[in-house]
N, C-alpha and C positions, 0 to 999 in steps of 0.2 A: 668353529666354523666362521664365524663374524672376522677374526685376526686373519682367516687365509684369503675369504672374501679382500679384506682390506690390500693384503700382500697382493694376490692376482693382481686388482683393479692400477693397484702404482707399477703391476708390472709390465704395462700396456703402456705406459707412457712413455718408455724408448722407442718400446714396437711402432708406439703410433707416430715419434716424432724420426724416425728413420725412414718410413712409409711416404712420410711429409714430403723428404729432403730428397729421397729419390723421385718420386713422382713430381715434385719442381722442375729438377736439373733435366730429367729425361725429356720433360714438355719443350723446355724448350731448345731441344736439340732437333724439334719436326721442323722449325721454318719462323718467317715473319708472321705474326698474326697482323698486323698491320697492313702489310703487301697482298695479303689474302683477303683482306674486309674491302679496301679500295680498288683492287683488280690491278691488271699488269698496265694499263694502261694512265696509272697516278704517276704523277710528277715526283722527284725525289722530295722536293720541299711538303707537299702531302703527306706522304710515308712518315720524316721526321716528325710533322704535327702531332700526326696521331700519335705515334708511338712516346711522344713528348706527353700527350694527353693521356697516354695508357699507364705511363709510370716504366715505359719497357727501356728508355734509355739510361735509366739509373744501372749502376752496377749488381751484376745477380746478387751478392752475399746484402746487399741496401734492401732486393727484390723480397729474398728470401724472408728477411728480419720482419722487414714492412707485410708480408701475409701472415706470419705465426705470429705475430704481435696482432694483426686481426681475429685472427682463430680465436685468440687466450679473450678476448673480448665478446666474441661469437658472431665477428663479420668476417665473411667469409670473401669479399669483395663484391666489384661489378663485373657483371658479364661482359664480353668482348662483342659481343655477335648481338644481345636482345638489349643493350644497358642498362638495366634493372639488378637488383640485387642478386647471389648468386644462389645465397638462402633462398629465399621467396621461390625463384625458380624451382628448386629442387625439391621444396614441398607442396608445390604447385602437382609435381607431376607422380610425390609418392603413394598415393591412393590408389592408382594405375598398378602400378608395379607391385603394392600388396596383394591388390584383388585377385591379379596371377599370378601372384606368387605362393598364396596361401591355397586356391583354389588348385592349385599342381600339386602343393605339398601333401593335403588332404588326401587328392586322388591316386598318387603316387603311395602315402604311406598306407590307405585303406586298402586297394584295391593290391599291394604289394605282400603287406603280410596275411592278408586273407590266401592271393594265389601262394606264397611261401608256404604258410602250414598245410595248405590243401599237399602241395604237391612232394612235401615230408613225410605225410600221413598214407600218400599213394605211390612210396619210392617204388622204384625201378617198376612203375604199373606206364601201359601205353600214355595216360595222362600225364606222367611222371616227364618221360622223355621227351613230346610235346610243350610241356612250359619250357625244359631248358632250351629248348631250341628256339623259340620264341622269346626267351629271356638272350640270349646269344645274340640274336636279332636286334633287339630292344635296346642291345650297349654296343651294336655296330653302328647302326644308319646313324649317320651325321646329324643333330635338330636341324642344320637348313634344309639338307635334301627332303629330309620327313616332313617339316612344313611346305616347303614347295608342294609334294608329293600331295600331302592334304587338301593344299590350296586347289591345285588340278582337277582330285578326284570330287570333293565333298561343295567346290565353292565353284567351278564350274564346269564340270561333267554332269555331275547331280542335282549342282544348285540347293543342297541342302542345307549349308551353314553361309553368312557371310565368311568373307576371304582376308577381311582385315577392317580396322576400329575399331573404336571401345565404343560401347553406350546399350545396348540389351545381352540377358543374360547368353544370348545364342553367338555374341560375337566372341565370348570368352571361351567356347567350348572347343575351338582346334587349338590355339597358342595353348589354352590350359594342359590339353591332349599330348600335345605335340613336347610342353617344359615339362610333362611328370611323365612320359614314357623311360628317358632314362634311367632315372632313380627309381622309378618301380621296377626297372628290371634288375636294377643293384638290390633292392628290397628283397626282391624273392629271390632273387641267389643265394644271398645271405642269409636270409629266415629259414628259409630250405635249410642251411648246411646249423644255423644253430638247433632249430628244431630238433634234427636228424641226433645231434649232441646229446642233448637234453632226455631223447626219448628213450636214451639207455640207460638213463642217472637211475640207482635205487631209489630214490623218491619217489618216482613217475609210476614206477613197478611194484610201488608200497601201495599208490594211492588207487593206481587200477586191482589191484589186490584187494581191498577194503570196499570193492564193488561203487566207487562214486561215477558218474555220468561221466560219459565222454567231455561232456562241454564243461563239464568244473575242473577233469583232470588238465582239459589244455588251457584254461582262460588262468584260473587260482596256481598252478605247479609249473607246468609247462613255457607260459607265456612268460611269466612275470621274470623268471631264471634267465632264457633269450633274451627278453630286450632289453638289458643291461650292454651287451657291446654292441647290439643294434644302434640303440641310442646315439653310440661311438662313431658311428657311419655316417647317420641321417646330422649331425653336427659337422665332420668334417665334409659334407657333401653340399651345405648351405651355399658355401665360397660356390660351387660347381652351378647350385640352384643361377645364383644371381649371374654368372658368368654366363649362363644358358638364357637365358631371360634377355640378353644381350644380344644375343641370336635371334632368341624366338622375337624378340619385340619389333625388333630392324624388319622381318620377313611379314609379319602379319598386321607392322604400321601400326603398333601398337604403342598409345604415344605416354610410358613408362619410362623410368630412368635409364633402363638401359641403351632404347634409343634417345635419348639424350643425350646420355653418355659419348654415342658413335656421332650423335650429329656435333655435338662440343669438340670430337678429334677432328673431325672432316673440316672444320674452320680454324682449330686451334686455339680453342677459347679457354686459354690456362685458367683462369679462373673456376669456369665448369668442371675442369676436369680438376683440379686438384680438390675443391672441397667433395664432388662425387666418390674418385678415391681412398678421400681421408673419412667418412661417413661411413660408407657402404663398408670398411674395416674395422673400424668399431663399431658395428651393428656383429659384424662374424667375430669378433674377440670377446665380445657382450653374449652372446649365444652361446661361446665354449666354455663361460663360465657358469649358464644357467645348465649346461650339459652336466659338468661336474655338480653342481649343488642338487639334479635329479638323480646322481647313481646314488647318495645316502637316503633320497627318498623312496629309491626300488628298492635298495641292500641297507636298512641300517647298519649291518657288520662293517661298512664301508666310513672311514672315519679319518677327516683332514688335520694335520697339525699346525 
């Protein structure tokens, strides 16, 4: 286990310095960051200053060398937009982005494979047909439209929840809502259809044989068999979490990396955006490895060379 750990983690470092090299060269095919920080109305002489002060008139491959020679150090630059470091910024604002991010995933996975087995247990029952439909729902609406939607109904039709910022538990509760609606409805699709699998295995039909309680044969036999390629989802689905987050954050002014992230493009602040990038990827390449190291701890039968 130790030797494949090792192999994965060196096998991230192309992934990661490819990620690097595209997310450079694409930044700066948007425009001047320069011309955008001084407005249209700078003198050329202006423009070259800055851009002279930014480091932006050296040759890109100079560019390039001079920020992965930062990386390999762990400075990640200066911001174009706030002048502070790029670090500092970015974990300035990751406390935000966990608290909704973990708070969705939580509500997403609980309330996911609870409706998933419920609605296994009660196939083709009126309750049955009712989640999928509501699950069909759940992975059409857009997160803008459905935060919108929320905003209108809950924040001021009702005035029940505030409508955007962080700072009491009540402002986390539509963004939360609104980032784990879709994945909980991928959760009970899927839980639903592994369930449905598993409730035919001899096992299952051993164990309800041998008279044990409903709640042992689905928590001990049942569950444990499903969430091995569940697991498989809620990992490839992280990338989707943060990309939503991106959405949900910009709509409810929630001030998380993701809108960071969008306010960094909307100025151009290559800085921002390449170490966000390069970060928020090795956080998802870091998580598909703790994916794989938990299927040997659902399956020991499960074994890496």
């Amino acid at each position: 286990m130790t030797a494949y750990i090792i192999r994965r983690l060196l096998q991230t470092v192309p992934a990661l310095l490819g990620i690097v090299l595209v997310t450079f060269f694409l930044v700066r095919l948007t425009g001047d960051p320069a011309r955008l920080v001084l407005g249209e109305g700078a003198t050329e002489q202006a423009v070259l200053a800055l851009r002279q002060s930014l480091g932006l008139n050296d040759p890109v491959l100079t560019q390039f060398l001079r920020f992965l020679g930062g990386v390999l150090r762990g400075d990640f630059g200066t911001s174009i937009r706030y002048r502070e470091p790029v670090l500092g910024l970015f974990w300035e604002r990751v406390p935000a982005t966990l608290e909704l991010g973990l708070a969705a995933y939580l509500l997403a996975v609980s309330a996911g494979i609870t409706v998933g087995v419920y609605s296994a247990l009660r196939w083709n029952t009126t309750q049955d047909r009712l989640i999928r439909l509501l699950v069909l729902v759940g992975q059409a609406v857009p997160g803008f439209y459905l935060g919108l939607l929320a905003i209108i109904l809950f924040g001021v039709h009702w005035r029940l929840l505030p409508t955007g910022g962080r700072g009491t538990p009540a402002h986390l509760v539509l963004p939360a809502a609104t980032l784990a609606l879709f994945l909980a409805a991928l959760i009970v699709r899927f839980t639903r259809s592994m369930v449905l699998d598993v409730l035919r295995a001899d096992y299952v039909r051993t164990a309800r044989a041998k008279g044990l309680p409903p709640r042992t044969v689905i928590t001990r036999h049942l569950l444990r068999n499903a969430l091995i390629p569940l697991i498989t989802v809620l990992a490839a689905q992280t990338s989707v979490l943060f990309s939503g987050a991106v959405v949900t954050e910009t709509v409810f002014a929630w001030p998380g990396i993701g809108r960071f992230a969008v306010q960094a493009i909307s100025t151009r602040d290559f800085p921002l955006i390449q170490a966000t990038v390069l970060i928020l990827t090795s956080v998802v390449l870091l998580l598909n490895l703790l994916v794989d190291v938990a299927y040997v701890w659902l399956d020991p039968r499960i074994t890496y060379q």
